[in-house]
C-alpha positions in Angstrom: 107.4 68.8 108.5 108.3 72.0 111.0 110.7 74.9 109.4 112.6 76.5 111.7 112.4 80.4 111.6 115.4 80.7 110.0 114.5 79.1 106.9 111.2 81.2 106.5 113.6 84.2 107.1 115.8 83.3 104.4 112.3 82.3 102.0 111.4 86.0 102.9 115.2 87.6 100.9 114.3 87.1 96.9 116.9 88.4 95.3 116.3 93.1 95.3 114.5 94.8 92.3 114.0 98.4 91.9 111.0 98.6 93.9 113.0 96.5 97.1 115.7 99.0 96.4 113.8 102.0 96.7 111.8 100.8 100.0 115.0 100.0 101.3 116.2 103.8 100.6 113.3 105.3 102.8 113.3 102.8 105.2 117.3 103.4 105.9 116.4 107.3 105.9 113.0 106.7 108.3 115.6 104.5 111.3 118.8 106.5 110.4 118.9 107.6 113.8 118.7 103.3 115.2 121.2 102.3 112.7 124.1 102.0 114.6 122.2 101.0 118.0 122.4 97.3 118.8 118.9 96.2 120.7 115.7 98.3 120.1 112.0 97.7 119.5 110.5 99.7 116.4 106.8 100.6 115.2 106.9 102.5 112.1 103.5 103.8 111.0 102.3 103.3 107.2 99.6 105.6 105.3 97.7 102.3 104.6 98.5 98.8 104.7 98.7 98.4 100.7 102.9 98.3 100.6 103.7 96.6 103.6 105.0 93.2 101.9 107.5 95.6 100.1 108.9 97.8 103.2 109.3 94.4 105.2 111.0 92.8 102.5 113.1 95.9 102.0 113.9 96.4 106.0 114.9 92.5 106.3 117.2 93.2 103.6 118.7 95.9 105.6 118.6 95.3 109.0 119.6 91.4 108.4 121.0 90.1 105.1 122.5 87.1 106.9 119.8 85.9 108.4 122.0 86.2 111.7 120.4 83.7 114.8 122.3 83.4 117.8 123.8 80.7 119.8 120.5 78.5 119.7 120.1 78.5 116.0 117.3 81.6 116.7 116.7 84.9 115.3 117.8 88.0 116.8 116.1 90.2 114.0 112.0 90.5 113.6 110.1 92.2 111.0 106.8 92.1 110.8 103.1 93.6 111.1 101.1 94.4 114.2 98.4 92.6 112.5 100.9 88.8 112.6 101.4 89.3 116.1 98.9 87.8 118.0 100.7 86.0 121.0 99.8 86.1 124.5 101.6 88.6 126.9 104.0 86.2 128.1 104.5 85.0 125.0 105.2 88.4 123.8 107.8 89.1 126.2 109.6 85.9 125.9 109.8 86.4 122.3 110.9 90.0 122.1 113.6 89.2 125.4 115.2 86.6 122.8 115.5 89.5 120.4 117.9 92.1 119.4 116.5 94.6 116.4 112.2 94.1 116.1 110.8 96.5 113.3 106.6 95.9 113.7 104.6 97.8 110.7 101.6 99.3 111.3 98.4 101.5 109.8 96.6 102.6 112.7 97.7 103.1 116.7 94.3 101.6 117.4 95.9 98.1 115.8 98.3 98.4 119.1 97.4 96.3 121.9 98.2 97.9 125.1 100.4 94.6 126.0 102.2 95.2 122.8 102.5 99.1 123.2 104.8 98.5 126.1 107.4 96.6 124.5 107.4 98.8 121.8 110.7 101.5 121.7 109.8 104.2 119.8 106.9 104.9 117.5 107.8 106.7 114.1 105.9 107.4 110.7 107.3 105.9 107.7 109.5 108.5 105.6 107.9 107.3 102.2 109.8 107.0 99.0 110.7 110.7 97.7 111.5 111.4 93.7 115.9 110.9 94.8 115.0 108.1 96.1 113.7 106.4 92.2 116.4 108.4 90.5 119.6 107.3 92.9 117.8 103.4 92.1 117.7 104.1 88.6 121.2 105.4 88.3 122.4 102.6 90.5 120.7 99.9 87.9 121.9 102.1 84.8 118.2 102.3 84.0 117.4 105.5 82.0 114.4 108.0 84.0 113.3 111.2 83.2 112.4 113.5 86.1 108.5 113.7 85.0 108.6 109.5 85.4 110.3 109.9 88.8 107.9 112.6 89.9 105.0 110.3 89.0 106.8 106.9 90.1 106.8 108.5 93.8 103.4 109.3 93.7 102.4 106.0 93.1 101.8 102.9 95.0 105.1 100.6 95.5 103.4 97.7 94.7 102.0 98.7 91.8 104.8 99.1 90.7 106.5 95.7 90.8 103.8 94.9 89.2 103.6 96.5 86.8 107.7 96.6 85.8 109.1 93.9 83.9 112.4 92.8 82.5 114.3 94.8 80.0 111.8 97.3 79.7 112.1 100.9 80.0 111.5 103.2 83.1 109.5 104.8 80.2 107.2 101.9 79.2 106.5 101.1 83.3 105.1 104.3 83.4 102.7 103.9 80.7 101.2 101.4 82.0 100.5 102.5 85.5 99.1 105.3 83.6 96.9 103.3 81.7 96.1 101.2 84.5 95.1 103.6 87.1 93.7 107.2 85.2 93.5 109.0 88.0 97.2 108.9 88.6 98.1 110.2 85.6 96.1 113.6 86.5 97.3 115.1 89.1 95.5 117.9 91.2 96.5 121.1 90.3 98.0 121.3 93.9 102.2 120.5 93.9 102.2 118.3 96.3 105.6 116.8 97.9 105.1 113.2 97.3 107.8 112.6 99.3 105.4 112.7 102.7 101.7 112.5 103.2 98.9 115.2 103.1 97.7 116.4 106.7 95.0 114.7 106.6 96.8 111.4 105.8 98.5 112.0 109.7 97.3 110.6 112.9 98.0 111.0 116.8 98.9 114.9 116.2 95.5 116.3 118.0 95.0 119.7 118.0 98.5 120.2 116.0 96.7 118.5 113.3 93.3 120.6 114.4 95.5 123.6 114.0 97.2 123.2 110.4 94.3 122.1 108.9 92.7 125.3 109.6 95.8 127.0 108.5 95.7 125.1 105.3 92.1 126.9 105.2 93.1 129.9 105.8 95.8 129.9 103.3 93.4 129.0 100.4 91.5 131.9 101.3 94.0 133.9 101.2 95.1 133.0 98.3 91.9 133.6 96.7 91.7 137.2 97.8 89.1 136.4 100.7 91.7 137.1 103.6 94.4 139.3 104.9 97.8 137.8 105.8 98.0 138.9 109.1 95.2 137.1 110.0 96.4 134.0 109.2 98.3 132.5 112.2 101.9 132.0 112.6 102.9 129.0 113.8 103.7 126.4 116.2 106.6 124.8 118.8 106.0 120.6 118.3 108.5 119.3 120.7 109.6 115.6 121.6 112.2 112.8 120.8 112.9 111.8 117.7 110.6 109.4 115.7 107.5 111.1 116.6 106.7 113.1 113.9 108.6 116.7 114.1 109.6 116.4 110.7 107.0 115.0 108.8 104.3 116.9 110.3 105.5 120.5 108.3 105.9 118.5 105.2 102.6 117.1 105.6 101.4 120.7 106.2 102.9 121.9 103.0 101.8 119.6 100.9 97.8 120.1 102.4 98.6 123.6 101.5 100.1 122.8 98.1 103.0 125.1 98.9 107.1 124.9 99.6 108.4 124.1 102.7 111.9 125.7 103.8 113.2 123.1 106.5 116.1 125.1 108.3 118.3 124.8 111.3 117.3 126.8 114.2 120.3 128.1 114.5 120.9 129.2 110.5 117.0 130.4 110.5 117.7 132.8 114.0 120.5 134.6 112.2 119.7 138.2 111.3 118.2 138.4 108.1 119.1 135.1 106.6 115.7 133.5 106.6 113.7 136.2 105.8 115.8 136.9 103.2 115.5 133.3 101.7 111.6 133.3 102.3 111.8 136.3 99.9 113.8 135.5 97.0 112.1 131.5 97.4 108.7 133.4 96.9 109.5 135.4 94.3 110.6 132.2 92.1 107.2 130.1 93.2 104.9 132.7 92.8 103.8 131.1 96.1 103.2 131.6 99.9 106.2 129.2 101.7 106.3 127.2 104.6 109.3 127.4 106.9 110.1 125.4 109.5 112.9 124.9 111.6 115.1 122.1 113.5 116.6 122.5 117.0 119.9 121.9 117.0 119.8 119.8 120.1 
C-alpha cells in the first residue's frame, strides 16, 4: 500500500506538549525574519543531532498546521534533515521547484552536499530554547515553575525532557528526575553560562572570529586571575553579513565561553555619549564581573 506525503505529514502533527511548545518558541524566534516571506529554502544549524525529531516536529507545527498541498494534492511545506535527503541533483531540484517553504536541519556544514548547498537560501544557527522560553510554556499550560527549574530545564536536552515528563506531574517532580538521571546536570560549572546559546567552542564556520574570541576568553581568565593587565586584552571585532549567519549568536556564544554578561545594544543607543559606558559601569558593579557588549547596526 503507497501513502501519499500528505498522510505521513499529518502522522508527523501529534497533538503539542510542553517540550513541542517550547521548540516551537525558539524556532519562531531563530526564522522571525522568514515568517512573513512566501517561498524560501532554510538550513538551520543544530549543536548536535540529539533534538532534531523535536525542532522538526515543532517547525511543522508552525510553518504548516494544515498540512496545506497545492493543486495536485502535493506538499508545498518540507521539513526535514540533511541527513533524509539523499536524492539525485535532478531529483533535488524538481522536488524543491514544487515547493514553497523547505526548513532542512543540520549538525555539521560538512553534511551539505555541494548539489544541495545551492538550493539552499540562507544558512542560520538554531536560537536554542532560552529560560522565557519554559516559563512563557509553563504559564501558557498553567503549570507551576520556579526560576531555578527553568534555569536548569534550558540547560538540558529537549528530549530528555519529554521523556522524562509525564501527566499531572509537577514541573517540580520532572526536574527531579532528570537530576537523578543525568548527575552531571544537576552540577553545574561554576561558570554562568547563558543557556540560551552555545559556548564558543560549540560554533562552527566563524574561522579566525572563532580563533580570535577564544583567545579572548583566554585572556579574560587571566585576567581575572590577576595574571594580566586589561589593556592588554583586545577590544573587539566588526562581524558583518546578512542576517541568519551568525552576528548574533556569535557574542552570546563568546560570553558564555567567558562565563560573563553580555550587553546587546543598538549601534545607535551604544554611540550616544556616555550611555553605554555608563551602563557597562553600573552592570559591572552589580556582577562583580567583566561584561561583554556588543552592538547591532541599525540597518
Amino acid at each position: 500500500m503507497n501513502y501519499s506525503d500528505s498522510y505521513w505529514n499529518k502522522k508527523a502533527r501529534p497533538p503539542a506538549d510542553f517540550v513541542t511548545f517550547v521548540a516551537e518558541m525558539a524556532f519562531c524566534r531563530t526564522i522571525r525574519p522568514f515568517l512573513k516571506t512566501t517561498h524560501y529554502v532554510l538550513a538551520l544549524r543544530l549543536p548536535d543531532d540529539g533534538d532534531i525529531y523535536v525542532y522538526e516536529l515543532a517547525a511543522r507545527r508552525l510553518l504548516d498546521p494544515e498540512c496545506e498541498t497545492d493543486d495536485n494534492g502535493a506538499p508545498v511545506v518540507l521539513v526535514t534533515n540533511v541527513k533524509s535527503i539523499k536524492a539525485h541533483t535532478w531529483d533535488l531540484a524538481r522536488k524543491f521547484n514544487e515547493l514553497r517553504r523547505v526548513v532542512i536541519f543540520y549538525t555539521d556544514d560538512m553534511e551539505i552536499a555541494s548539489d544541495l548547498a545551492l538550493l539552499i537560501d540562507h544558512r542560520i544557527d538554531m536560537e536554542l530554547p532560552d529560560i522565557s522560553h519554559f516559563k512563557a510554556t509553563a504559564k501558557l499550560l498553567g503549570r507551576a515553575m520556579s526560576h531555578n527549574d527553568a534555569v536548569f530545564l534550558a540547560a538540558s536536552r529537549l528530549s530528555d525532557i519529554r521523556l522524562a515528563l509525564r501527566p499531572h506531574r509537577s514541573i517540580a517532580n520532572l526536574v527531579q528526575r532528570l537530576k537523578a538521571v543525568i548527575p552531571d546536570a544537576a552540577q553545574p560549572s561554576g561558570v554562568s553560562a547563558n543557556p540560551s546559546s552555545p559556548r564558543l567552542e560549540d560554533l562552527v564556520g566563524f574561522g579566525e572570529a572563532k580563533t580570535w574570541g577564544l583567545q579572548v576568553a583566554v585572556d579574560i581568565n587571566a585576567w581575572m586571575a590577576g595574571e594580566l593587565e586589561w589593556a592588554d586584552i583586545d577590544k573587539g571585532i566588526v562581524l558583518v553579513g546578512p542576517p541568519g549567519t551568525g552576528k548574533t549568536t556569535f557574542p552570546k556564544a563568546l560570553a558564555n565561553t567567558c562565563g560573563i554578561p553580555l550587553i546587546a545594544t543598538p549601534l545607535q543607543y551604544g554611540s550616544r555619549r556616555g550611555i553605554l559606558a555608563t551602563c557597562s559601569r553600573t552592570c559591572a558593579r552589580r556582577s562583580k564581573k567583566p561584561l561583554m557588549p556588543g552592538h547591532q547596526s541599525c540597518r
